[in-house]
C-alpha positions in Angstrom: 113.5 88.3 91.8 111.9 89.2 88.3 110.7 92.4 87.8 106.9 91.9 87.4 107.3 91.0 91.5 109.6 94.2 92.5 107.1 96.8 90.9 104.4 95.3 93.0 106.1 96.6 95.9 105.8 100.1 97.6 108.4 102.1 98.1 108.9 101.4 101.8 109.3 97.3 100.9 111.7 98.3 98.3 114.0 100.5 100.7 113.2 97.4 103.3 114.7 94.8 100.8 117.8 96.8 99.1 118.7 97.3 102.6 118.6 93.6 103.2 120.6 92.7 99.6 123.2 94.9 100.7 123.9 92.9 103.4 123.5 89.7 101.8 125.9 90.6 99.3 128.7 91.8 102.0 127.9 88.3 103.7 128.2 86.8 100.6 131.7 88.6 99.9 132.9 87.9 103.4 132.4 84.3 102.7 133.7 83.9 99.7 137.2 85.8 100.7 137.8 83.2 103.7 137.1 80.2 101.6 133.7 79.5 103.2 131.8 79.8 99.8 132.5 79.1 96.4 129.5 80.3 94.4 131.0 83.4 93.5 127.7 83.7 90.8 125.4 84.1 93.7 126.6 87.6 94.3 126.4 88.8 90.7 122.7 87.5 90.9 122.2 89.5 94.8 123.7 92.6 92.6 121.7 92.3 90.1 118.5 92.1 91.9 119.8 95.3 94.1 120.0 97.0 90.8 117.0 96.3 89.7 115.0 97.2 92.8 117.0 100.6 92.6 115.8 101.2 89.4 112.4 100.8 90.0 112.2 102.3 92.9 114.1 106.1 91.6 111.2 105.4 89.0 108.2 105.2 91.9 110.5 108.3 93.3 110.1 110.5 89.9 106.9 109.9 89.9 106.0 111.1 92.8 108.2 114.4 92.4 105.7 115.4 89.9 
């Protein structure tokens, strides 16, 4: 997911979707230690788009501290 799409989110999709990346990526890990899965690049990608949703949403939770 780029990051023009995750900042068009709120705050309550964003908690919505990490949740749902975390899971995809234990999935993903659980599948690739019994063998089922060999595209061990897919969970770097899932990891990277959890991080980038984190990111943007501590910034939406800065901003609205102030």
């Amino acid at each position: 997911m780029k990051i023009a799409d995750i900042r068009k989110l709120t705050t309550s999709e964003l908690t919505k979707e990490t949740v749902k990346l975390k899971d995809e990526i234990a999935e993903l890990r659980r599948h690739i230690y019994m063998g089922d899965n060999q595209n061990v690049r897919a969970v770097r990608n899932k990891r990277k788009d959890l991080s980038r949703m984190l990111t943007v949403l501590s910034e939406y939770l800065v901003k609205e501290a102030k």
